[in-house]
N, C-alpha and C positions, 0 to 999 in steps of 0.2 A: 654802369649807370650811377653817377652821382646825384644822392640824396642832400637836399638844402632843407635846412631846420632854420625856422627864422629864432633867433635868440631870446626875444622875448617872450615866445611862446612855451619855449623848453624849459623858462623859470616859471612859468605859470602852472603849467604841468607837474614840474618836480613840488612847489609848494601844493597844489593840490593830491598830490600822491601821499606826501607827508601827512596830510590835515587829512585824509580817509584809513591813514595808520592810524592816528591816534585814534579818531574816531571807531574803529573796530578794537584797539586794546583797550579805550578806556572801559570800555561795558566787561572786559573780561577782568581787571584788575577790580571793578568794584562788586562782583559777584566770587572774587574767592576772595575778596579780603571781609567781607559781612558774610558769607556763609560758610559756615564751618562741618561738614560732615567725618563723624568717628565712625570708623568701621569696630562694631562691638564682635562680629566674626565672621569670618567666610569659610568658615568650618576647613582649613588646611592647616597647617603647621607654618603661616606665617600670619597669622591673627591671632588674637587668645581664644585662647581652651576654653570654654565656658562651661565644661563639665555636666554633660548632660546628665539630667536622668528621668527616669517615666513615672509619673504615679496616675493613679487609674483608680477605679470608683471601685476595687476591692478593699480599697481599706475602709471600705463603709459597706461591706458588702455586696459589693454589686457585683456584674459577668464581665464586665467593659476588658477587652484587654487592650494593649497598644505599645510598643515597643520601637526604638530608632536604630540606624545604624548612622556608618559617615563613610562614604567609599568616595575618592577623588575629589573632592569638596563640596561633596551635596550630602545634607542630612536628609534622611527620610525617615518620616515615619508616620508606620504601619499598626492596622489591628483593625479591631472590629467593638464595634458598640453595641449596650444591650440594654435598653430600656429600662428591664424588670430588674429595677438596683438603682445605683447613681447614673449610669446612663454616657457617664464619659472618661474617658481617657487625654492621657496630656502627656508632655515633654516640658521641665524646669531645669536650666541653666543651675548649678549650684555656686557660681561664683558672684563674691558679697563685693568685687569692687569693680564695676561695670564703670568703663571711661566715658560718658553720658558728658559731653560739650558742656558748659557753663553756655544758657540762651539756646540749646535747642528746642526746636518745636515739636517733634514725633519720633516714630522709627517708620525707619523706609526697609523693605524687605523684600526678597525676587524669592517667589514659588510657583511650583505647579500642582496642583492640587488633584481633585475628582469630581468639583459641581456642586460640593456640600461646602456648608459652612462653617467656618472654625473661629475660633478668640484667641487675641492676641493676649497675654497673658503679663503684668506688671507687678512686681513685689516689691517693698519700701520696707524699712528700716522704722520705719515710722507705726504700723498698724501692722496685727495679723491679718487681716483683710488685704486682698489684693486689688487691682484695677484691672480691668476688661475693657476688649474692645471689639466685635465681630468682625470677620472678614471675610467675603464671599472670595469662591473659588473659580474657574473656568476647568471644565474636564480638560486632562491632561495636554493646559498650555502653559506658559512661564507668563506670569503677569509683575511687574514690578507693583507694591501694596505701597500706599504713603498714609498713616495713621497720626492724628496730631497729637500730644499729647492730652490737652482740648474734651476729645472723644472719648477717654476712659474714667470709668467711674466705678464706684470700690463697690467689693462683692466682699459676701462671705458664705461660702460653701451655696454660692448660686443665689444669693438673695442680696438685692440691689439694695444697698445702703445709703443714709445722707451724709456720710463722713464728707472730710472737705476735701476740696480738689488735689488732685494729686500733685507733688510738687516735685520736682523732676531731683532736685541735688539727694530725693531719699532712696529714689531710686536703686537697689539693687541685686535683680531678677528678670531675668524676663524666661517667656515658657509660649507655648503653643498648647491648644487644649479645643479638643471637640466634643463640644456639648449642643447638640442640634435637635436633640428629640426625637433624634431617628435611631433605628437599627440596621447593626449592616457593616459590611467591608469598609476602610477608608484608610486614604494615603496621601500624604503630602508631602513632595520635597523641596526642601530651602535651599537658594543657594548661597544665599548670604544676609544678615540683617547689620542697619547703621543708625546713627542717631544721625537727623537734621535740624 
């Protein structure tokens, strides 16, 4: 069976083919050339080390304990909260030079939690005081978290300050810390945090 193509149709066609490529690459070249996301870790040996470590409401005497590990690329961490004292436990990053984009907005983060509430936790260069920011959990689902920078506001040892807005180039620290008011088991694992 011979197939007839009229000629002027198959240049219609081919220019309309063209002009629906560009149109599907242009939206994708101008969403990676304005948005820039740094992966600050995905907790494996091909991201930085951000050198974890725990501090917890005994250094003010409290019961709080909490502790992380890192197996396969997921951080978790574990412990348990206690009221009668400071009440919370956390996880801080020890490294002072976080590659935080020039113009990002937040940090975006994938965890799974337990249904309680946790704070994202920011440290500057700038102020002993840190920035906060709460984040609800889903019992043991993987939620992707998008926090703007926006949302966080300086604390010192739990008490909400007027200092000024945080400015992201002082940036650097970031931590995880459950301070919800409860008592009780709790567990979070990350599987990776980025600046947007």
């Amino acid at each position: 069976m011979q197939r007839i193509t009229n000629p002027k149709s198959l240049i219609k066609r081919k220019i309309a083919m063209k002009l629906l490529l560009l149109l599907l690459l242009f939206p994708m070249s101008m969403v990676s050339g304005d948005t820039q996301i740094e992966i600050l870790t995905a907790f494996d040996n091909q991201t930085p080390n951000l050198r974890w470590r725990a501090v917890n409401d005994n250094v003010m005497g409290g019961r709080s304990t909490g502790r992380f590990k890192v197996n396969d690329g997921i951080l978790t961490f574990t412990g348990a909260t206690n009221t009668n004292g400071g009440g919370f436990a956390s996880i801080r990053s020890r490294t002072r030079n976080l590659s935080i984009v020039d113009g990002s907005e937040g940090v975006h983060f994938r965890v799974r939690g337990d249904g309680r509430t946790y704070t994202f936790v920011l440290e500057t260069n700038a102020s002993r005081a840190s920035y906060w920011s709460f984040f609800p959990t889903v019992d043991n689902e993987w939620v992707d978290m998008k926090i703007p920078f926006s949302e966080f506001w300086p604390n010192w040892r739990g008490m909400r300050l007027s200092r000024p807005d945080l400015k992201t180039e002082a940036i650097e620290s970031v931590g995880v810390m459950i301070y919800d008011k409860q008592d009780g088991p709790f567990q979070l694992e990350m599987d990776w945090i980025k600046s947007y």
